[in-house]
C-alpha positions in Angstrom: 0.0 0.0 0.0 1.2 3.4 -1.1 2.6 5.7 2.3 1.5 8.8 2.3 4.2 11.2 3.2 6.6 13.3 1.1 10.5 12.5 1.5 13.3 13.9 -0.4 16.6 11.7 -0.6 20.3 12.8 -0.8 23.5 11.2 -1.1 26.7 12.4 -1.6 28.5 9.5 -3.4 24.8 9.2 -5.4 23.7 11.4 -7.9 20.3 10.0 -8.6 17.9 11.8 -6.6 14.4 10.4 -5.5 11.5 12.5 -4.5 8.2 11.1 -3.0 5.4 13.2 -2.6 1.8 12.3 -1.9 -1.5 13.9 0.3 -1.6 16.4 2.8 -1.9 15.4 6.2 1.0 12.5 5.8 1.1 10.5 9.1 4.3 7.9 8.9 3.9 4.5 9.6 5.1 3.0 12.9 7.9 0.6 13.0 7.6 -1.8 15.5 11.0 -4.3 16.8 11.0 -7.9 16.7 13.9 -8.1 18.6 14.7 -6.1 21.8 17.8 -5.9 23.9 19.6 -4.3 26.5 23.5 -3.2 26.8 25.4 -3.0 30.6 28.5 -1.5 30.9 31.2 -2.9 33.4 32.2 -0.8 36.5 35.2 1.3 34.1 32.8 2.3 31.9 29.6 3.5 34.1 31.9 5.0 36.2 33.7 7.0 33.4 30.2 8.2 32.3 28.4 9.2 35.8 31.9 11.3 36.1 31.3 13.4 33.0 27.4 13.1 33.1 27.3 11.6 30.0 24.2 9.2 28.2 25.2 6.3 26.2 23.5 6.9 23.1 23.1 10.8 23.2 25.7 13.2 21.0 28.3 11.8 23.3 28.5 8.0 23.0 26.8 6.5 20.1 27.7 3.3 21.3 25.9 0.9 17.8 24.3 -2.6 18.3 25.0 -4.6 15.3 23.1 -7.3 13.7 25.6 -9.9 11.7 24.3 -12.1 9.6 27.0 -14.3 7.2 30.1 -11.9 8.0 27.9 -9.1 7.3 26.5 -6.2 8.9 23.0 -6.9 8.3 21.2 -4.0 10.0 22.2 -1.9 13.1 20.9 0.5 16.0 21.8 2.4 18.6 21.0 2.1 22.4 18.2 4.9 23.2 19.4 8.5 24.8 18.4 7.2 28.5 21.9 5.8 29.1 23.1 2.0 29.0 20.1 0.3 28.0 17.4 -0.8 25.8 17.7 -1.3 22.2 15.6 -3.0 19.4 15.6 -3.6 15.6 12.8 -3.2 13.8 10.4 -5.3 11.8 10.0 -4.9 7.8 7.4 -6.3 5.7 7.5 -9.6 4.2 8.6 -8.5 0.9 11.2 -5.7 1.9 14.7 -7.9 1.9 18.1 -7.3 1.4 20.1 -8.4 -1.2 22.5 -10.6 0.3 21.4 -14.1 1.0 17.7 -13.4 0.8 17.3 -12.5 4.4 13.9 -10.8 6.1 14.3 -8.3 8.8 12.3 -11.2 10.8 13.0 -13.2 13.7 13.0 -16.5 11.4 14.6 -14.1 8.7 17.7 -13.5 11.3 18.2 -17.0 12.8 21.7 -18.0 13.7 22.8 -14.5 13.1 24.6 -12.5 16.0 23.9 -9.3 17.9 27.2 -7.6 19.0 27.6 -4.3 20.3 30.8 -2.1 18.8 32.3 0.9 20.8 36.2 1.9 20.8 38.3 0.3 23.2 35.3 -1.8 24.7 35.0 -6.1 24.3 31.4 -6.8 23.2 29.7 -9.8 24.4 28.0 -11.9 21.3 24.3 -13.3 21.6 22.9 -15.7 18.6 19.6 -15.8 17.5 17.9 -19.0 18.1 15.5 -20.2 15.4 13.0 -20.4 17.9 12.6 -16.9 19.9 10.8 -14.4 21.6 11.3 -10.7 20.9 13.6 -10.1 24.1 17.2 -11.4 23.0 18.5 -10.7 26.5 21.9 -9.1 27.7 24.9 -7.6 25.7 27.9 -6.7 28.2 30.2 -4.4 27.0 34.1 -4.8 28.9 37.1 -2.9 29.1 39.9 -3.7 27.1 43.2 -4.5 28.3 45.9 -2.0 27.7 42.9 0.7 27.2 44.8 4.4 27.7 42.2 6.1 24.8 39.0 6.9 26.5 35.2 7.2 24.7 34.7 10.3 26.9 36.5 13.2 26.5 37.5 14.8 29.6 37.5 18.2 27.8 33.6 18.3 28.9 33.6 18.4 32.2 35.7 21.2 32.4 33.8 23.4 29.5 32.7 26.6 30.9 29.1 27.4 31.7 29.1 29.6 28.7 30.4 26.8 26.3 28.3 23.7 28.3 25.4 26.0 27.7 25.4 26.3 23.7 26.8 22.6 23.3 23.3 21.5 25.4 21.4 24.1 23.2 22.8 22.0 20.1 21.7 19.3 21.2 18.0 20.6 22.0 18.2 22.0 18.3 19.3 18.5 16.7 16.0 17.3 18.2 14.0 19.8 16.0 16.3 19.1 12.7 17.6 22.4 12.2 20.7 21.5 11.6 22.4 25.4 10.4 21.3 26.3 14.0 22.9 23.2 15.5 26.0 24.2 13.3 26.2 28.0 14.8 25.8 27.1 18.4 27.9 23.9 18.3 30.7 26.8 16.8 29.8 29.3 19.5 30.6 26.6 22.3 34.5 25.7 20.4 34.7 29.5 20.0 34.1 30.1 24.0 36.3 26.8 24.7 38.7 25.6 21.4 39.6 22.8 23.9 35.8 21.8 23.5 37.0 18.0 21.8 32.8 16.4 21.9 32.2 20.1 20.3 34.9 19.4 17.4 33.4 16.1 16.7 30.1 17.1 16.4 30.7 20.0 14.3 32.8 17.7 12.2 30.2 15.5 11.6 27.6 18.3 10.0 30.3 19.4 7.9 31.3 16.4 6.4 28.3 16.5 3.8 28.8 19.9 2.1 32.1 20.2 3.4 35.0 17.9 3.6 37.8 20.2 4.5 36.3 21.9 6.9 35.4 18.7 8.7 38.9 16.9 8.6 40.3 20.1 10.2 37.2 19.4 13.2 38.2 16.4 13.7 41.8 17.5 14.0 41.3 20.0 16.6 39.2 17.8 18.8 42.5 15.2 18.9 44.5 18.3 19.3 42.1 19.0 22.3 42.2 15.8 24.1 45.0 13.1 21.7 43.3 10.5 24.1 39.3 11.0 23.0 39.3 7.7 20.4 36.0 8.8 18.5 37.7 11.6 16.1 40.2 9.3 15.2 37.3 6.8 13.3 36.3 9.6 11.4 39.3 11.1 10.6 40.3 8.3 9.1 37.4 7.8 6.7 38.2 11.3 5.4 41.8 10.5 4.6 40.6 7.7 2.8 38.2 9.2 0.7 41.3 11.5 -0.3 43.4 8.5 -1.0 45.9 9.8 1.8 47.3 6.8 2.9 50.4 7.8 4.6 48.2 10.2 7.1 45.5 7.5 7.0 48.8 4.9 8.2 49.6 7.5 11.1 46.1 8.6 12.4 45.6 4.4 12.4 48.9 3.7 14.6 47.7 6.1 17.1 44.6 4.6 17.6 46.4 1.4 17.9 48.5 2.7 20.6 45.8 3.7 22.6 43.5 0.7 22.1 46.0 -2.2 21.0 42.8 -4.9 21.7 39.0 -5.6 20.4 39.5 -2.9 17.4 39.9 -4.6 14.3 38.5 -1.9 12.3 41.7 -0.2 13.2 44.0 -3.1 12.1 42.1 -3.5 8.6 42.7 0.8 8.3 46.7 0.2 9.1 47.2 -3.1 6.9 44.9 -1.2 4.0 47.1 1.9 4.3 50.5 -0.1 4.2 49.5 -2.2 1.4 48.2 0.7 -0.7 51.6 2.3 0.4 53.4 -0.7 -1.4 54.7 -1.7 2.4 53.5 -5.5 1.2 55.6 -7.0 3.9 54.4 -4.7 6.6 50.9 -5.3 5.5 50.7 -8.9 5.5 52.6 -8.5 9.2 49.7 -5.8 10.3 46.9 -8.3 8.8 47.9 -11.3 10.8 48.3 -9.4 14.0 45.0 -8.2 13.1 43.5 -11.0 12.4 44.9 -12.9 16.0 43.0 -9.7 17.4 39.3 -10.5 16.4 38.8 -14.5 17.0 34.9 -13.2 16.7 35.6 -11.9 12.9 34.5 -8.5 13.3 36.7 -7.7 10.9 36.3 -10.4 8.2 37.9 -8.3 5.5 41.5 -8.6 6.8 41.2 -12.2 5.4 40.8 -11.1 2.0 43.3 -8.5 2.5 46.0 -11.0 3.8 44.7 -13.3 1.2 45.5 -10.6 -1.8 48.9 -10.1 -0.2 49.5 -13.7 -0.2 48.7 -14.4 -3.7 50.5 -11.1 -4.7 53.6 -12.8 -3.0 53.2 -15.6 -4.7 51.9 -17.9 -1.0 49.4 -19.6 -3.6 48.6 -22.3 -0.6 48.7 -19.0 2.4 46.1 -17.2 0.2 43.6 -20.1 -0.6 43.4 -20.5 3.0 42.7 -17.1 3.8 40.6 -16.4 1.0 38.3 -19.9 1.8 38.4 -18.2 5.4 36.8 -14.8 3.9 33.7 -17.0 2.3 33.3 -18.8 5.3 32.7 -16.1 7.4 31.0 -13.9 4.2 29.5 -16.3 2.4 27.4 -14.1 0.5 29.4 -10.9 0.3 29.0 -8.2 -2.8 32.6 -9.6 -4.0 32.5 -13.8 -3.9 32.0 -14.3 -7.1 35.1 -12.5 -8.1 36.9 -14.5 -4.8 35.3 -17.8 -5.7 37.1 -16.8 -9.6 40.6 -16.3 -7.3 40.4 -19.4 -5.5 40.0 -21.2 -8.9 42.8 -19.9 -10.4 45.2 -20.3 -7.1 43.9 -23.9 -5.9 44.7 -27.4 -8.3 42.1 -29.0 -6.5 39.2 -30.7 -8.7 35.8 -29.4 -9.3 33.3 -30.3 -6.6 31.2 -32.9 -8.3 27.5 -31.9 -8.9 24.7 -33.5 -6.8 21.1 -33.6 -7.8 19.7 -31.2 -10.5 21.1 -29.7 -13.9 23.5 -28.6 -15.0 24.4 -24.6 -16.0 25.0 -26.0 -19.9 22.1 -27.6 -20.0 20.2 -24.7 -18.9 21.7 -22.3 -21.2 21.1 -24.7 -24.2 17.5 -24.4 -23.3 17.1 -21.2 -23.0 18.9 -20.6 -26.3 17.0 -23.4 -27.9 13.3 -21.3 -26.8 15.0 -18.2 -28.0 15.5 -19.8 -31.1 12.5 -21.3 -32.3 11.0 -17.7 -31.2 8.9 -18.9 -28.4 7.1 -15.7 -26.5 9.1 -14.9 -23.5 6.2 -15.5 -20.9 6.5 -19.1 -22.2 9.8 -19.2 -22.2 10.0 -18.3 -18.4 7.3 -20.5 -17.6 9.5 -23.4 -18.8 12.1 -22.6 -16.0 10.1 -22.3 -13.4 10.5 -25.6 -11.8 14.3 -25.7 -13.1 16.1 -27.7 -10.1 20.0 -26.6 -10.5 23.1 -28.4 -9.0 25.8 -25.8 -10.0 25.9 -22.2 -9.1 24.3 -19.5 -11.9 26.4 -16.5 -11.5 25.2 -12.5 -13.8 27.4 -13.2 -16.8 26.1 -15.9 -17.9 22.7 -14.1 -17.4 23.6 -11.2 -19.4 24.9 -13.3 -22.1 21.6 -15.1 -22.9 20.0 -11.2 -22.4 22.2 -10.2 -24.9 21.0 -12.9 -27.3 17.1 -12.0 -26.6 16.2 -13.2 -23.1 13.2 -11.4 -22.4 12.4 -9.5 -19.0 10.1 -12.5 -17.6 12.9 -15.2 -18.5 15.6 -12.7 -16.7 13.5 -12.5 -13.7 13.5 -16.4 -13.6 17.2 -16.5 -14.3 18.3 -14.1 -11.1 15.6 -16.3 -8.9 17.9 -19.6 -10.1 21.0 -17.2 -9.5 19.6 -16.3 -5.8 18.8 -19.8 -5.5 22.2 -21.1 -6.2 23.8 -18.9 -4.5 25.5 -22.0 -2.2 26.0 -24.2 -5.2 29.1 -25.2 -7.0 30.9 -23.6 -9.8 30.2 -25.5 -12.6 33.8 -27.1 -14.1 34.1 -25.0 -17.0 32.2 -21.9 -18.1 28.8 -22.7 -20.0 29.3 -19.3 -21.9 33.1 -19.2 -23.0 34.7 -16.1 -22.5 38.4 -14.5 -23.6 40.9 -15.0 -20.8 41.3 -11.6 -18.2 43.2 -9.0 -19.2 46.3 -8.7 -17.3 46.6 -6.3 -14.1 47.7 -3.5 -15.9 45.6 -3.8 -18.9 42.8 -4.1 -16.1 43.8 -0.9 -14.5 44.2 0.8 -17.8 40.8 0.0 -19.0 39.6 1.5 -15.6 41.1 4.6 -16.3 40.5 5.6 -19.5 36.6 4.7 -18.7 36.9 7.0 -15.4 38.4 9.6 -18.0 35.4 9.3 -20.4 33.1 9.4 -17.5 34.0 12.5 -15.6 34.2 14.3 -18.4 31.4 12.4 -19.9 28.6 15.2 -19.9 31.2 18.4 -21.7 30.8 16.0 -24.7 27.0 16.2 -24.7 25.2 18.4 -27.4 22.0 20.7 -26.6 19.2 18.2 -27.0 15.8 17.4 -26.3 13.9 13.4 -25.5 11.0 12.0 -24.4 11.4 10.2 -21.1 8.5 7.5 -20.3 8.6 6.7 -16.8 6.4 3.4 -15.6 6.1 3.5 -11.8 5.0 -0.1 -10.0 4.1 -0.4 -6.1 5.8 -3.6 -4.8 5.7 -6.6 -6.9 2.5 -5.6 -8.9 3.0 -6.5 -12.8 1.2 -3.5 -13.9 2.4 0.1 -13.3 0.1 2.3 -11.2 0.8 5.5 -13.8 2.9 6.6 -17.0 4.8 9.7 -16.8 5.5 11.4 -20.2 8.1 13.9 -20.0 9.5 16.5 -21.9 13.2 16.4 -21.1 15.7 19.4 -22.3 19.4 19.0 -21.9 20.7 22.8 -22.8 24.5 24.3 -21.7 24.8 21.0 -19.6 21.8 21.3 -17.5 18.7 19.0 -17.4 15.1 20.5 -17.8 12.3 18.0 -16.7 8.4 18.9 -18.1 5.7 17.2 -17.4 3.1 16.6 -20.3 1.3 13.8 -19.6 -0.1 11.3 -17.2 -1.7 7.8 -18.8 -1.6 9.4 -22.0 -3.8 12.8 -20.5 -2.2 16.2 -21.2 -1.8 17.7 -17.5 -0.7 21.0 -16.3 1.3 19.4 -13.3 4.4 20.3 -12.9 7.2 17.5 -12.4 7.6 17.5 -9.1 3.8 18.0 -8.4 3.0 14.3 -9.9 3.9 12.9 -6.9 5.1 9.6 -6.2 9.2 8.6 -6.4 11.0 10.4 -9.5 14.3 10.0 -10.4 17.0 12.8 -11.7 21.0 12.6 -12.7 21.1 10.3 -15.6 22.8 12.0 -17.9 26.4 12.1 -16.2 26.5 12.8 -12.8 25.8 8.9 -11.4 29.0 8.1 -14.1 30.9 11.3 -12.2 30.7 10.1 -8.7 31.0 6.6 -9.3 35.0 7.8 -10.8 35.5 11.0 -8.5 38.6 11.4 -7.0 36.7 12.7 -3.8 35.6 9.5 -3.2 38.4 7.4 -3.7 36.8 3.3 -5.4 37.9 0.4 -4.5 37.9 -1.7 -8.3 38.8 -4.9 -9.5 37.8 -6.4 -13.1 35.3 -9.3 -12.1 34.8 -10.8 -15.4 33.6 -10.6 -19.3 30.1 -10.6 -21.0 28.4 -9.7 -24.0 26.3 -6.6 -23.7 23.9 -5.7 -26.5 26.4 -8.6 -28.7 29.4 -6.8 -28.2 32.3 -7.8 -25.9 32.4 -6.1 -22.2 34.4 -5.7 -19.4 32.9 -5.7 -16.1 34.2 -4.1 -13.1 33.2 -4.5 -9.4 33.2 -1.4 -7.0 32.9 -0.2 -3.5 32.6 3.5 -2.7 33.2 3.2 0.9 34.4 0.3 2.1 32.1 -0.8 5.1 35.2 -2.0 6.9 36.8 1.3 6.7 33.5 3.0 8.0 33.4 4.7 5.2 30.1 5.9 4.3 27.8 7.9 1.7 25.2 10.3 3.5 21.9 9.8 3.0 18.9 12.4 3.7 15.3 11.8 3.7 13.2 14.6 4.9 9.5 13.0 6.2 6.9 15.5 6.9 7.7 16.8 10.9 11.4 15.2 10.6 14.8 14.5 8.7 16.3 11.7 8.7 19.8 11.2 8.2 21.9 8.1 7.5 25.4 6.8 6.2 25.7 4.0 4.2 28.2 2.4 1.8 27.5 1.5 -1.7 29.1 -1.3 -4.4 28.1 -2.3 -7.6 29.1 -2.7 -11.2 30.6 -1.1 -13.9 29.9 -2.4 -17.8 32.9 -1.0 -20.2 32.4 -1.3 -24.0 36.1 -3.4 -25.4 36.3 -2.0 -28.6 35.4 1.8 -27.1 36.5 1.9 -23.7 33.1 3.4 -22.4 30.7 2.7 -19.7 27.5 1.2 -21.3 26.0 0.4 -18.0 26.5 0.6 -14.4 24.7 -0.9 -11.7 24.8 0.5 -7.7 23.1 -0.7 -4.3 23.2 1.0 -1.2 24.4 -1.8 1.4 24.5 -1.4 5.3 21.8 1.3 5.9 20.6 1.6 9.0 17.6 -0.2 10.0 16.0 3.1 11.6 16.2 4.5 8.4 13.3 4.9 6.6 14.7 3.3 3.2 16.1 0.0 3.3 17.1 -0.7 -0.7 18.0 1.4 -3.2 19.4 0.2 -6.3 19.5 1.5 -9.4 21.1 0.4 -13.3 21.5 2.6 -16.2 22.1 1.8 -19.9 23.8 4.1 -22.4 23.8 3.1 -26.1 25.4 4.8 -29.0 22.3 7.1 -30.6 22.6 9.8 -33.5 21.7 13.5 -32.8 22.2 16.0 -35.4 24.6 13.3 -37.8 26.8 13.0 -35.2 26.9 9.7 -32.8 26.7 10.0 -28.8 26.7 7.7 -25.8 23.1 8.6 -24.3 21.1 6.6 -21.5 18.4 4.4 -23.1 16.9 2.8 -19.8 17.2 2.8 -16.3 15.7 0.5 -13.5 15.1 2.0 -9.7 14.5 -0.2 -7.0 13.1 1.8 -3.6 12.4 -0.2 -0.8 11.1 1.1 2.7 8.7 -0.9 5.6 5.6 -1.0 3.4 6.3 1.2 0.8 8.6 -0.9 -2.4 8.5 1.5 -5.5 10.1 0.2 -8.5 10.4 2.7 -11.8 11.4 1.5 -15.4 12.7 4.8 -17.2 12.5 4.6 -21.0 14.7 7.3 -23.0 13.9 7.8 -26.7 13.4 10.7 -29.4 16.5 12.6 -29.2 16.3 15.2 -31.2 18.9 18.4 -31.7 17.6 21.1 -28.9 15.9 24.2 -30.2 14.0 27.2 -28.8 10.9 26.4 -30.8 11.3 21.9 -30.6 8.2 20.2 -29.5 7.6 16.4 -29.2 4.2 14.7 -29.5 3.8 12.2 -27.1 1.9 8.7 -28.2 -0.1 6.9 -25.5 2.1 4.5 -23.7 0.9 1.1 -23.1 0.9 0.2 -19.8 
């Protein structure tokens, strides 16, 4: 069922943006938790807090509760502002999952996963989820490390003056109402009054970072220069210097924290090992790692396995980095990356194939889809045939786009990634079904990243002035038939996008776009390609493997902006009628680059990690581009683009349709056919 309130999302590393409008008198749904919890403190820790009189879970200690599920962070929380004490995770509907694995946000959706809390310096009890369970999970404990000299609370606060103490609380009273230019002035007032003010710094830090990245490092700076002890500035300082690629400070600001909390902060060893090895320090690296790793039995920290791993097979340990790369799946078993470490492991280990058990085989299934494809069955026939396909080897997106590529129609796809979902645990099969060229070799690999990053940020200078008809069919949930047809008159003119409304269902209307309510989508035309290469946020790449795309040869290339392990994170921003919310969340995906061109002809992003609070929890989008002809002259344009929106009761899906580009002048017009739904 539709929700009726308006929301506005932003991100930084996302240039899409979504708008959702609907009725007056919105009234948001209410999320209730299926699982409940509380958090205790031992005596070091309560006793640090009654001395500062600070609340777990206020501005001062956002101490988070994490739910891991298969290596992953699944969702997380925090404990509520009345001090050490009750947290809870709420439900979703039935429908709403995430990606990985297939899991709900249920209690039978989360058994056998584990509830850990994480704070600096602190040892977290773990609890699993039985299959069987009331809502009340019981008692995390959270214990003092050994060898602790950082502290969570600065103890810069208790000596602020009146003055200072008095604009910092008024901050905090303003946060409350969302007014966060308010928040900003008296959270500047209070470090004005007192620059030794370290909570101040890192609060202020954190509402720059959005608009302002330079102005937050600097923050974050002066609240260590303040107090060198206070361990939270140090997490996001860090991120920063990684989204600027500035791995010698990133090395440093991560020794420190290692000096003051040497114990129960893996994070911080997977920063310092990242750092050397992206220095070329290979052999301090692999040293860090394993030091790491002895340092989080509970594999908080799972990446520093496929870290050590890439070290090891870069060293040429072929049996060291099996071993630590089988460790990685075993712990992440369906992470955004194991298809391309599953591709790894082949090449490193001599073992055999795993024999199949019951089912068929991935041959056999693509020589029946290619057999239906080529007696020109109708597709809805065609995927009717697969439905009861039983599979005993694992179906992995290449071979999917391949048999796209060669006229797979949108009902067989959708049964083809429900076998790939459904395989997910299978087998490789022994040899590709879909033979492919052998990977290009590291170099060439990074060379074809950067010349598609250099066609990509500069991607929308080449554009002419132009005009096209964008259809937009919007769906609620998993209904086969779109609730409404947008027809839009869409002007591209000194490298600006102009978005007009003419019809709905085929009816000429006066609305303007953003009064047609519903989720909408802008950015296409560049700005997604811009941020996915920016050097303000730094990507992590590797080529993942070949396909056919519209029958011509492509690379593809998997991406993280912000690497969850590194904490780093994309901002996101929906504003709800009466409040905003605001969350961080990394993002991965993939990138489609043309062989002969060297272009991006699609690309393919999913938020991952977002809060479970938050009132989104998917959001993925893919573009297409195609070579089309404006004017005589041939440009790489968007054809189509797919946006999945997922929140507690509310999934919008929109299929975008590009067509009609025309040369843009003062006088063009386009006459809009009725759109079938």
């Amino acid at each position: 069922m539709h929700r009726p309130y308006c929301v506005y999302l932003f991100a930084l590393a996302a240039s899409l943006t979504f708008r959702f409008a609907a009725p007056a008198q919105p009234r948001p749904a209410i999320i209730m938790p299926f699982l409940t919890g509380r958090l205790i403190g031992d005596h070091d820790l309560l006793a640090a807090l009654r001395s500062s009189g600070t609340r777990v879970g206020s501005l001062d200690i956002p101490v988070e509760v994490r739910l891991v599920c298969d290596g992953r962070t699944f969702a997380s929380t925090v404990v509520d502002r009345n001090g050490i004490g009750a947290f809870g995770f709420a439900s979703q509907t039935a429908n709403s999952r995430q990606r990985a694995g297939g899991r709900a946000l249920t209690r039978a959706g989360v058994a056998g996963c584990i509830v850990r809390a994480f704070l600096p310096g602190f040892r977290s009890d773990s609890l699993s989820i039985p299959a069987k369970l009331d809502r009340d999970i019981g008692t995390i404990a959270l214990h003092q490390s050994e060898g602790l000299t950082g502290v969570v609370v600065s103890a810069t606060s208790s000596s602020a003056p009146r003055d200072a103490r008095k604009f910092f609380d008024q901050a905090r009273d303003e946060l409350r109402f969302n007014d966060l230019t308010r928040v900003a002035g008296s959270l500047q007032r209070a470090v004005d009054l007192y620059p030794q003010y370290a909570q101040a710094w890192l609060d202020l830090g954190e509402l720059q970072e959005p608009t302002d990245i330079g102005s937050a490092r600097a923050s974050y700076q002066k609240a260590i220069a303040a107090d060198p002890t206070y361990l939270l500035p140090y997490q996001q300082l860090i991120r920063l210097e990684t989204w600027q690629a500035a791995w010698d400070e990133v090395f440093d600001t991560a020794s420190r924290v290692l000096k003051l909390c040497p114990h129960d902060y893996p994070e911080a060893w997977y920063d310092l090992a990242f750092a050397a090895d992206q220095l070329k320090r290979h052999a301090e690296a692999e040293q860090i790692a394993r030091k790491g790793i002895a340092e989080d039995p509970d594999r908080a920290a799972p990446e520093l396995e496929r870290l050590l791993g890439s070290i090891l097979a870069a060293k040429g340990d072929r049996v060291g980095a099996v071993e630590h790369l089988q460790n990685y799946l075993k712990w992440c078993p369906v992470a955004p990356d194991v298809a391309y470490i599953d591709r790894q492991l082949t090449a490193l280990s001599s073992s055999a194939a795993i024999p199949s058990v019951e089912g068929g085989s991935i041959a056999q299934l693509v020589a029946s889809v290619r057999s239906d494809l080529h007696s020109g069955m109708k597709d809805d026939q065609a995927a009717k045939n697969l439905r009861n396909a039983k599979l005993a080897e694992r179906l992995d997106d290449r071979t999917i786009e391949t048999l796209e590529s060669e006229g797979a129609g949108k009902q067989t796809g959708a049964e083809l990634l429900r076998l790939r979902d459904e395989t997910v645990r299978k087998p490789w099969p022994a040899s590709p079904a879909v033979p492919m060229p052998t990977a290009p070799s590291l170099e060439e690999q990074d060379r074809i990243w950067k010349a598609a990053a250099g066609h990509s940020i500069g991607y929308t200078e080449s554009l002419p002035n132009f005009i096209c008809t964008e259809v937009v069919r919007r769906y609620r949930e998993a209904d086969e038939k779109p609730y409404d047809n947008l027809q839009v008159k869409l002007s591209y003119f000194d490298h600006k996008e102009n978005y007009q409304l003419v019809a709905i269902d085929g009816s000429a209307t006066r609305l303007s776009y953003e009064q047609a309510g519903g989720a909408k989508t802008k950015g296409e035309f560049g700005s997604i390609l811009a941020s996915t290469f920016s050097n303000i946020f730094p990507t992590e790449y590797h080529w993942d493997h070949w396909t056919t795309l519209r029958k011509r040869p492509t690379h593809v290339f998997f991406f993280r902006i912000a690497n969850a392990a590194m904490n780093l994170r994309s901002e996101f921003r929906m504003l709800v009628p009466g409040r905003l919310y605001s969350a961080k969340a990394s993002q991965h995906g993939f990138v489609y680059v043309d062989a002969e061109t060297g272009k991006v002809m699609r690309i393919f992003w999913e938020a991952e990690n977002i809060p479970l609070d938050f009132p989104m929890q998917t959001s993925a989008t893919r573009l297409d581009y195609d070579f089309l002809e404006i004017g005589g002259s041939s440009y790489l344009l968007p054809i189509a683009a797919q946006v999945l929106i997922d929140s507690p009761g509310n999934e919008q899906r929109n299929e975008v349709e590009f067509r009609d580009y025309g040369r843009f002048a003062a006088d063009a017009s386009i006459t809009f056919d009725t759109v079938k739904k």
